[in-house]
C-alpha positions as CSV (number, residue, x, y, z in Angstrom):
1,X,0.0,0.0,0.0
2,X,1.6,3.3,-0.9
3,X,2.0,5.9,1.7
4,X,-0.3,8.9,1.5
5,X,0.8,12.6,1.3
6,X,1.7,14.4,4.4
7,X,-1.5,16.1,6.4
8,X,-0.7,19.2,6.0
9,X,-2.1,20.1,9.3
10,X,0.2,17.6,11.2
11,X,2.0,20.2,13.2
12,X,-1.9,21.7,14.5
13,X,-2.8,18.0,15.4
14,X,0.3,17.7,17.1
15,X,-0.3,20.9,18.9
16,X,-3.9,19.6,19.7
17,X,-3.1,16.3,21.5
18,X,0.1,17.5,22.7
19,X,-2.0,19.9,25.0
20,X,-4.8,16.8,25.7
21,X,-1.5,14.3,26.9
22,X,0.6,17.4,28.4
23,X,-2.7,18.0,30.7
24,X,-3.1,14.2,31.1
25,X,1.0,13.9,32.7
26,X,0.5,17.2,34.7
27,X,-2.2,15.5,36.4
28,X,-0.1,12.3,38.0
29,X,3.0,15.3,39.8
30,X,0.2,18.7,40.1
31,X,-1.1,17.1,43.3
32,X,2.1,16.4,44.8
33,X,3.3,20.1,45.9
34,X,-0.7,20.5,47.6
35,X,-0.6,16.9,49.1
36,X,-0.1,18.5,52.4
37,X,-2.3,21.2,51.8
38,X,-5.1,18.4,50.7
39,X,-4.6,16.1,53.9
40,X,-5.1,19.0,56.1
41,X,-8.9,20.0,54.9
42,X,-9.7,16.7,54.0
43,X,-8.0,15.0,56.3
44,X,-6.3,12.1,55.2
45,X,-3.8,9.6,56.5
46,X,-0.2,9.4,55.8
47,X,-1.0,6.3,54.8
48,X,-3.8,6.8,52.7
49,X,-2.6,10.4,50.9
50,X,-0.2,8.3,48.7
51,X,-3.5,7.0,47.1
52,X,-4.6,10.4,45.5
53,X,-1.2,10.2,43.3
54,X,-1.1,6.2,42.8
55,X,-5.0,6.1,41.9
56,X,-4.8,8.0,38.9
57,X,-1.5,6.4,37.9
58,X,-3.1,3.1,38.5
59,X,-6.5,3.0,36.4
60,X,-4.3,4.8,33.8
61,X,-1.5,2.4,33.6
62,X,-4.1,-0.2,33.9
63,X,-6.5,0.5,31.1
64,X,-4.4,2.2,28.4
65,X,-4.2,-1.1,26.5
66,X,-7.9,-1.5,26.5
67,X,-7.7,2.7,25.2
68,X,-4.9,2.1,22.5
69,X,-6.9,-1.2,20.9
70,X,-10.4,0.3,21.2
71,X,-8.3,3.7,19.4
72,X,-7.2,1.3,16.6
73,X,-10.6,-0.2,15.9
74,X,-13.0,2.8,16.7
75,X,-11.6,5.8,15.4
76,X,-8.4,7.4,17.2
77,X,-9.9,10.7,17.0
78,X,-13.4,9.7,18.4
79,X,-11.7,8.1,21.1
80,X,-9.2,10.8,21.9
81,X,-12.6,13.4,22.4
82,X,-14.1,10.8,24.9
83,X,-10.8,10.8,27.1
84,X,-10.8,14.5,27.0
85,X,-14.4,14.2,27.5
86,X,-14.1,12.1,31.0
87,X,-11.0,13.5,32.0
88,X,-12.6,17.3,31.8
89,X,-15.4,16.1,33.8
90,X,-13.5,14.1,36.3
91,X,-11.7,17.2,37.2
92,X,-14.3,19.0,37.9
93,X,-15.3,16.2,40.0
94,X,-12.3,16.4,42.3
95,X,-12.2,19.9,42.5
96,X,-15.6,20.1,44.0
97,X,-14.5,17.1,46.6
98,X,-15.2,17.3,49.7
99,X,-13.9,13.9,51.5
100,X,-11.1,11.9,50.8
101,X,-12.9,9.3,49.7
102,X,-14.9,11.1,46.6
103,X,-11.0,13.0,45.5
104,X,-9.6,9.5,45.5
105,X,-12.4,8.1,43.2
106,X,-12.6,11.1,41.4
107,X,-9.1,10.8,40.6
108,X,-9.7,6.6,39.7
109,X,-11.7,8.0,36.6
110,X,-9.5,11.0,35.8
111,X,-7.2,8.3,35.6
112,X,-9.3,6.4,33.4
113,X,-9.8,9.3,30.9
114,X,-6.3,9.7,30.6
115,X,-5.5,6.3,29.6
116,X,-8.0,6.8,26.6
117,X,-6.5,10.2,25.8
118,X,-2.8,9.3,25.8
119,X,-2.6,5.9,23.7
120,X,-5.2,7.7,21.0
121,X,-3.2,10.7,20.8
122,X,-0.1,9.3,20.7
123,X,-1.3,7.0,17.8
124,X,-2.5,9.8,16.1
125,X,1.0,11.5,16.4
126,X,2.6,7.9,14.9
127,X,0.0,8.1,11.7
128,X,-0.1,11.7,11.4
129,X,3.9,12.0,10.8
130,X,5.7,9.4,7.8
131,X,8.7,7.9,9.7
132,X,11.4,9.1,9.3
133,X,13.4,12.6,10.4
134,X,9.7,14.7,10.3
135,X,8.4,11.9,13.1
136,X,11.1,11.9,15.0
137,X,11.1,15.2,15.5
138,X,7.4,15.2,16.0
139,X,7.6,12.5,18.6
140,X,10.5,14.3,20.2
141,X,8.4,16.9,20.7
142,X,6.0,14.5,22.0
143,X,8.8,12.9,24.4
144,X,10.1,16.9,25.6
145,X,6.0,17.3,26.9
146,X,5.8,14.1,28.7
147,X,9.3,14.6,30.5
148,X,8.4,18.4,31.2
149,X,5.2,17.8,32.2
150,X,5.7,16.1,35.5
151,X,8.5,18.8,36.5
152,X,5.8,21.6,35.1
153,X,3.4,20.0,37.1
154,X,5.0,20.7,40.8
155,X,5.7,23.9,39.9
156,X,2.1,25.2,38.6
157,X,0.8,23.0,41.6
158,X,2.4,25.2,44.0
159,X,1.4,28.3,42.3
160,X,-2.3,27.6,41.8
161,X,-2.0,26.0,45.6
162,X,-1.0,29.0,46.8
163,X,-3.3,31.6,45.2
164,X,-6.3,30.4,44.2
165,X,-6.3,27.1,46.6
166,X,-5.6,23.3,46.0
167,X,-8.8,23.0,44.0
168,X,-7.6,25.2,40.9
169,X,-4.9,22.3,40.6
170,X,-8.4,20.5,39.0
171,X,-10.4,23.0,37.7
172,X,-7.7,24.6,35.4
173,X,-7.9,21.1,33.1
174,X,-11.8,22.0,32.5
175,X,-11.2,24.7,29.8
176,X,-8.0,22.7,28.1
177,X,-10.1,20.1,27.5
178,X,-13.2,22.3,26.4
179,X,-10.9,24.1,23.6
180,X,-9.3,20.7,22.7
181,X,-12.7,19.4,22.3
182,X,-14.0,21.9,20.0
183,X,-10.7,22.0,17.8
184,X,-10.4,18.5,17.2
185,X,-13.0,17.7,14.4
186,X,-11.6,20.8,12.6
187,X,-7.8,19.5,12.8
188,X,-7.5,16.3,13.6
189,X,-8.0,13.9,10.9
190,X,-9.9,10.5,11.4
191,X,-8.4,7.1,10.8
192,X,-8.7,3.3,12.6
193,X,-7.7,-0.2,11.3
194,X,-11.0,-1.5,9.2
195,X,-12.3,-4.9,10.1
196,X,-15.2,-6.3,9.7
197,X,-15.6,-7.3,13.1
198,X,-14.5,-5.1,16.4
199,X,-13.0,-7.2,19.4
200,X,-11.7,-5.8,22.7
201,X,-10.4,-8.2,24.9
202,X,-12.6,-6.7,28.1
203,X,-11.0,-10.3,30.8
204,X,-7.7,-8.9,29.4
205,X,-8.5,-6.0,30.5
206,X,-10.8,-7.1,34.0
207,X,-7.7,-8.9,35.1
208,X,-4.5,-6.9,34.3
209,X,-6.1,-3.8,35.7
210,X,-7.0,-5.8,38.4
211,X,-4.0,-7.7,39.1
212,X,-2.0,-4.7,39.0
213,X,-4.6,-2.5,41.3
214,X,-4.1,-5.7,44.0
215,X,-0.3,-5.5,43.5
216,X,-0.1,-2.0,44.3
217,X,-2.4,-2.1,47.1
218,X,-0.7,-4.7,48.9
219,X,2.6,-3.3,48.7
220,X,1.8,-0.4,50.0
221,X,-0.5,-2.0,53.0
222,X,2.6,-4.4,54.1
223,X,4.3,-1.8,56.2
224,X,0.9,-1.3,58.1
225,X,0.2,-5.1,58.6
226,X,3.8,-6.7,58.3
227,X,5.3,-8.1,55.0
228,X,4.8,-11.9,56.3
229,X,1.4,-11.6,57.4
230,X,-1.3,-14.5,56.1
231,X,-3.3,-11.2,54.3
232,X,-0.2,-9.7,53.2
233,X,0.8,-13.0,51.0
234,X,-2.5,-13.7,50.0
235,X,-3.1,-10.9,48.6
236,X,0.5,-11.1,46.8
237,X,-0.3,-14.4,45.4
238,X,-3.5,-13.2,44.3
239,X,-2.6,-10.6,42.3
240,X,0.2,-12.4,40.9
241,X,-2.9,-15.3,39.5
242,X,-4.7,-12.5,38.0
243,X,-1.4,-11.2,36.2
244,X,-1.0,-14.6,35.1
245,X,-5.0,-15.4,33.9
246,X,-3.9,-12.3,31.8
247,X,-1.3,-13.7,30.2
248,X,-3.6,-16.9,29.7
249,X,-6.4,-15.0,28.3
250,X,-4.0,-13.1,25.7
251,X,-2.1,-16.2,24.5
252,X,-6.3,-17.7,23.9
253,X,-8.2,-15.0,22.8
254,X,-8.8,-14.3,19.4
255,X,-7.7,-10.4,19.2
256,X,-5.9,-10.1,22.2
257,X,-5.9,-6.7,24.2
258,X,-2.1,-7.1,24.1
259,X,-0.6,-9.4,20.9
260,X,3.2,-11.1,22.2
261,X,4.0,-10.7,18.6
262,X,4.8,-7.1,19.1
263,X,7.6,-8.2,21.3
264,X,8.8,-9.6,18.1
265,X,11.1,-6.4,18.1
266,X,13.2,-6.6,20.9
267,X,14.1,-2.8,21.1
268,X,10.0,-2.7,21.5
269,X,10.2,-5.0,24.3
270,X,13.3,-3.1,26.0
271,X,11.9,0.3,25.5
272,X,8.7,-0.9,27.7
273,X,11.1,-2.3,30.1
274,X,13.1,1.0,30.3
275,X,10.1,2.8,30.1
276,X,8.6,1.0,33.6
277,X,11.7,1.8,35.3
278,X,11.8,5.2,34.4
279,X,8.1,6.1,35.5
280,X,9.2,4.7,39.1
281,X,11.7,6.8,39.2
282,X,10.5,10.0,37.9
283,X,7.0,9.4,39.6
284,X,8.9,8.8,43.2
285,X,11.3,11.3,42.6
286,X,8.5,14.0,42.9
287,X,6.4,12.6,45.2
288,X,9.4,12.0,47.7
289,X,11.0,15.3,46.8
290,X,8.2,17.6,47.2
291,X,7.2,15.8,50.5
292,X,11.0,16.6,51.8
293,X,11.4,20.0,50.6
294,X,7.9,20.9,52.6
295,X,8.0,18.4,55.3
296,X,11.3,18.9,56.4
297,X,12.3,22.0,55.1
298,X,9.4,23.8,55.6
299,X,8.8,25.6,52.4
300,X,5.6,26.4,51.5
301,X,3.2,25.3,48.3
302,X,4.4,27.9,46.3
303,X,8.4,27.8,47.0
304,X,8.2,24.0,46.7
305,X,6.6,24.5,43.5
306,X,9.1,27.5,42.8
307,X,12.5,25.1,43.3
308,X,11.0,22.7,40.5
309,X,11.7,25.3,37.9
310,X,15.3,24.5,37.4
311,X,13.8,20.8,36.5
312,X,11.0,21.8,34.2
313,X,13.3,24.7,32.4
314,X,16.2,22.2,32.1
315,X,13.9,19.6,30.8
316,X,12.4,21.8,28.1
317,X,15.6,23.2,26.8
318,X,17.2,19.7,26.7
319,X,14.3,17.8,24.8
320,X,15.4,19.9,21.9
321,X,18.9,19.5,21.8
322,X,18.0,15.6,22.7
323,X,15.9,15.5,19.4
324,X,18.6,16.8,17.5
325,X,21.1,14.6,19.1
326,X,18.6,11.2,18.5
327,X,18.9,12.0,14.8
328,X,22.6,12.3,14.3
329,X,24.0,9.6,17.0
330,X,21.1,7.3,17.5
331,X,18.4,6.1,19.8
332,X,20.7,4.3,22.2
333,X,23.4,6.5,23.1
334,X,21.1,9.4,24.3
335,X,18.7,6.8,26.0
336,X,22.1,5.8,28.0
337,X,23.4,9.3,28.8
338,X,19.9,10.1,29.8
339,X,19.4,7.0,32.2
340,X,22.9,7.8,33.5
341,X,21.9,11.6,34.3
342,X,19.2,10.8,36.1
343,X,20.8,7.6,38.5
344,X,23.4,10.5,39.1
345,X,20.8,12.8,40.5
346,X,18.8,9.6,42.2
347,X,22.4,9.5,43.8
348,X,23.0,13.5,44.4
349,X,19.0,13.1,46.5
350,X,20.1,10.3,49.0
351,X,22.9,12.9,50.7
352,X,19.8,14.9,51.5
353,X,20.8,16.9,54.9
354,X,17.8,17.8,57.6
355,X,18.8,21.3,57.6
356,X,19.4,21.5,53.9
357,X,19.1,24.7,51.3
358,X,18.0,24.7,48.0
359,X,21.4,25.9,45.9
360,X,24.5,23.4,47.6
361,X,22.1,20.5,48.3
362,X,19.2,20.5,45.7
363,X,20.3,22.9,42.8
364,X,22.9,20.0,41.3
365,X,19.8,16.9,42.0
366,X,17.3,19.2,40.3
367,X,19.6,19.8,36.9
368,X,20.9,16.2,36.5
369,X,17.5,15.3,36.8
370,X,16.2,17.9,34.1
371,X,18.5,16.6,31.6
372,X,18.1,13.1,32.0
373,X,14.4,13.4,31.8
374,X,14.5,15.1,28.3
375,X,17.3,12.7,27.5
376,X,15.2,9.5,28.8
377,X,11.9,10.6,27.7
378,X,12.9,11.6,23.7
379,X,14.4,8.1,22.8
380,X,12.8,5.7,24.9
381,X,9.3,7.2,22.7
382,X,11.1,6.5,19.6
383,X,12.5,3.1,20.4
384,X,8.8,1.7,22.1
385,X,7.5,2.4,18.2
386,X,10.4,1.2,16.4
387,X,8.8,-1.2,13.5
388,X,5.5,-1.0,14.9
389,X,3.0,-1.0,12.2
390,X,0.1,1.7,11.6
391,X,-2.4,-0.7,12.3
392,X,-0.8,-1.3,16.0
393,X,0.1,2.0,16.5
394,X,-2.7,2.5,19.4
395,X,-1.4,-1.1,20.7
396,X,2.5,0.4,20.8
397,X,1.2,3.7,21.6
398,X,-0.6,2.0,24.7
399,X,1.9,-0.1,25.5
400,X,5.1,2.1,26.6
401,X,2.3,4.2,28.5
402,X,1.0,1.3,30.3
403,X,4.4,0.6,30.9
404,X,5.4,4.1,32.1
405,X,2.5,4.6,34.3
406,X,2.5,1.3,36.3
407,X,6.1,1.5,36.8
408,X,4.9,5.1,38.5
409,X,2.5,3.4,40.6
410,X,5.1,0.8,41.8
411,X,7.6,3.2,42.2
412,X,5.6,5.8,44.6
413,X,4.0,2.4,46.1
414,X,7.9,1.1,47.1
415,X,8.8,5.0,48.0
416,X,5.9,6.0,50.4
417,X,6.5,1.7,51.7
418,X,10.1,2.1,52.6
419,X,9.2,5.7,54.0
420,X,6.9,4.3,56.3
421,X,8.8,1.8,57.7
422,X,11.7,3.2,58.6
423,X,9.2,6.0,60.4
424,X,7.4,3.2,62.0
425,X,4.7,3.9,65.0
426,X,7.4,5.9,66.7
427,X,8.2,9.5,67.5
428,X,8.4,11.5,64.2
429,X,11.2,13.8,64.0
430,X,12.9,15.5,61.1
431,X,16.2,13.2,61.4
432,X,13.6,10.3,60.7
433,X,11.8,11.9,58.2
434,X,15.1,12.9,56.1
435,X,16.3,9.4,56.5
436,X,12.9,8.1,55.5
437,X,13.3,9.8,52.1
438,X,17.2,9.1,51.6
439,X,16.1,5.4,52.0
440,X,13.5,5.9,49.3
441,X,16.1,7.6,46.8
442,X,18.1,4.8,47.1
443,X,15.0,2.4,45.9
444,X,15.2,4.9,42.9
445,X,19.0,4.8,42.2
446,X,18.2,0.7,42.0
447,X,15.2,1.5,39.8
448,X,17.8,3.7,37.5
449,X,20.9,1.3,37.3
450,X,18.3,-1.6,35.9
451,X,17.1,1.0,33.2
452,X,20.9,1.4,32.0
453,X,21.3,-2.2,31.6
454,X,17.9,-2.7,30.3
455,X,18.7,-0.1,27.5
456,X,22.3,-1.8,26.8
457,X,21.1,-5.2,26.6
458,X,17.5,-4.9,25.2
459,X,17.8,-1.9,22.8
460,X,19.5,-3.2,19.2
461,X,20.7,0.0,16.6
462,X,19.5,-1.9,13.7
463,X,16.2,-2.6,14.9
464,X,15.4,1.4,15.0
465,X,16.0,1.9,11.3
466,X,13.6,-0.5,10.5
467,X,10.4,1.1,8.7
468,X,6.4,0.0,9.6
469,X,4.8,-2.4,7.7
470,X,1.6,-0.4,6.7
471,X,0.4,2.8,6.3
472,X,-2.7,4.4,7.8
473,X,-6.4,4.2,6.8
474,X,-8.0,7.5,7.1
475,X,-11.4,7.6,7.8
């Protein structure tokens, strides 16, 4: 089939779903800066604020393969507009909260929205742009707003936190999505995969999300109930069965939610793996960090969110010399230096100092960290679509989120566990806290030394010059 002409208004879609998926990973770090804010008035737990973070990160993660396949099938576009749909509404939801209970199920289906926005935009993005130089500048774009976005996220948090009050941290994704909903018909061009008959996989679906919810929950439980406690391994076992029944399911199922033969590319496979390990650590990194800077050294909502400037800036500025850099020296190299950059500043976090300032002891943490998102985020989204066909795009699309957003989950799930435990039941103090958080850096630094090797042993150079198999049907 030949490959159509360009869309000549690629570079408005982009700009269109770029602002749907840059609102979407704002959403998982904006909370983080007014978490103590938000477990003052609706006074939550230590134990249970983690939830408002790893809910959202969890029905995303979970259901973004069930988003990317029904993307594929139904119409990307048409699907994109119901995630912004849900996700606009959901935000309203949790801005109006007024217990913990209705923010943390608010923020469930927020989470759900966002896993039909991202795999449908993103897919959009990978049919919208021919592969080659054009896409990968397109998707480094893409790759710049997802590692920005989180850093962007803390610092707007703190702002809106501290002037209009925690729940403009919500309401200010109601008019992005309005103006995204009314400029997508007009810009965004329609196109799915064309089969007679639509399939979706929904046990796939049932059981990963829930396998994965149980996982989460458990680990984060243990410290509370004791890691060797009957309920404890019970639940463990259980949610490893469900995991497995999903890997049953997918190997019997006619279309499964999640073909193995897309492993057939082994970069594909190591970018998902490098892309889990990275959403623990840049998930944890902010929810640690932003609980340090306040709990510890007292800064307020707004200076919290002030100190995450030199991260956002950095990461912005970077993404485009990272882009630039993919294209002449390759996937792998950057992916490396990137990975390396941010184990450095995992590293740099674990020295933190109870009566710590932001230049001697942060400043360094902050930039290595900036840098090695934009040099993480830029290749690991070109490697996780390397020889994926136009009909899978949604699947590949969905795939490296999945993997990006559960490895967020687990990662805050270990941090706030390991924080917790060394705290214990005892007297709090800030020489406990600060060694609570160290401990949890150094989960990171091990979550950041596996992505290095991951990337050398799993990436392949010749793999990422390979071209799709099929082009797009527009609709």
């Amino acid at each position: 089939m030949a490959v159509p002409a360009p869309d000549p208004r690629r570079w408005l879609a982009l700009a269109v779903v770029g602002a749907a998926f840059f609102m979407t990973i704002l959403d998982v770090s904006i909370v983080n800066v007014a978490l103590p804010t938000i477990a003052e008035k609706l006074h939550f737990s230590r134990g249970n604020l983690q939830w408002v973070v790893t809910a959202y990160a969890l029905t995303f993660g979970g259901f973004l393969l069930l988003g990317g396949r029904a993307a594929d099938l139904l119409g990307r576009r048409r699907v994109f507009m119901v995630g912004v749909g849900l996700f606009s509404l959901a935000s309203l939801v949790c801005g109006l909260s007024n217990s913990d209970t209705l923010l943390i199920a608010a923020r469930a289906v927020q989470g759900l929205g966002g896993a039909i926005i991202s795999p449908a935009a993103l897919s959009i993005v990978s049919t919208t742009f021919i592969e080659g130089a054009e896409r990968n500048k397109a998707l480094g774009i893409w790759g710049a707003l997802g590692g920005s976005g989180a850093a962007v996220g803390v610092l707007l948090g703190g702002v809106l936190t501290k002037y209009l009050g925690w729940e403009w941290i919500f309401f200010v994704n109601v008019p992005v999505g309005a103006t995204v909903l009314v400029l997508s018909p007009r810009i965004i061009r329609e196109s799915r995969v064309e089969k007679e008959v639509h399939r979706y996989d929904p046990f796939g679906a049932i059981t990963i999300t829930g396998g994965l919810a149980l996982l989460v929950y458990t680990i984060s439980r243990a410290p509370f109930v004791g890691w060797g406690t009957p309920r404890t391994i019970l639940l463990l076992i259980a949610s490893v069965a469900l995991i497995v029944a999903f890997l049953v399911i997918e190997t019997r199922v006619r279309e499964p939610l999640m073909p193995f033969d897309i492993f057939r590319v082994r970069t594909v496979a190591g970018a998902n793996i490098v892309g889990f390990l990275l959403g623990g650590v840049i998930f944890a990194n902010f929810f640690v960090l932003t609980l340090y800077v306040q709990d510890v050294l007292h800064y307020s909502a707004l200076k919290a969110g002030m100190t995450f400037l030199a991260t956002a800036g950095t990461a912005v500025i970077s993404a485009g010399v990272a882009q630039a850099l993919v294209t002449r020296v390759g996937v792998k190299p950057i992916l490396t230096l990137g990975l390396l950059l941010m184990t450095a500043g995992m590293i740099w976090y674990t020295q933190i100092p109870v009566d710590g300032s932001f230049p001697p002891d942060l400043l360094p943490g902050y930039l290595f960290v900036g840098v090695g998102i934009a040099f993480s985020f830029v290749p690991v989204t070109i490697a996780a679509l390397a020889g994926v066909s136009h009909d899978e795009a949604g699947l590949g699309s969905g795939l490296i989120n999945t993997s990006q957003q559960i490895g967020g989950a687990i990662g805050v799930a270990f941090a706030s566990t390991v924080i917790t435990s060394h705290i214990g039941t005892g007297r709090v103090t800030l020489q406990t806290l600060t060694d609570g958080y160290a401990l949890a850096f150094w989960v990171m630094v091990g979550f950041a030394i596996a992505a290095v090797l991951a990337t050398l042993v799993f990436i392949r150079r010749e793999e990422l010059t390979e071209s799709p198999a099929a082009a797009p049907i527009a609709g």
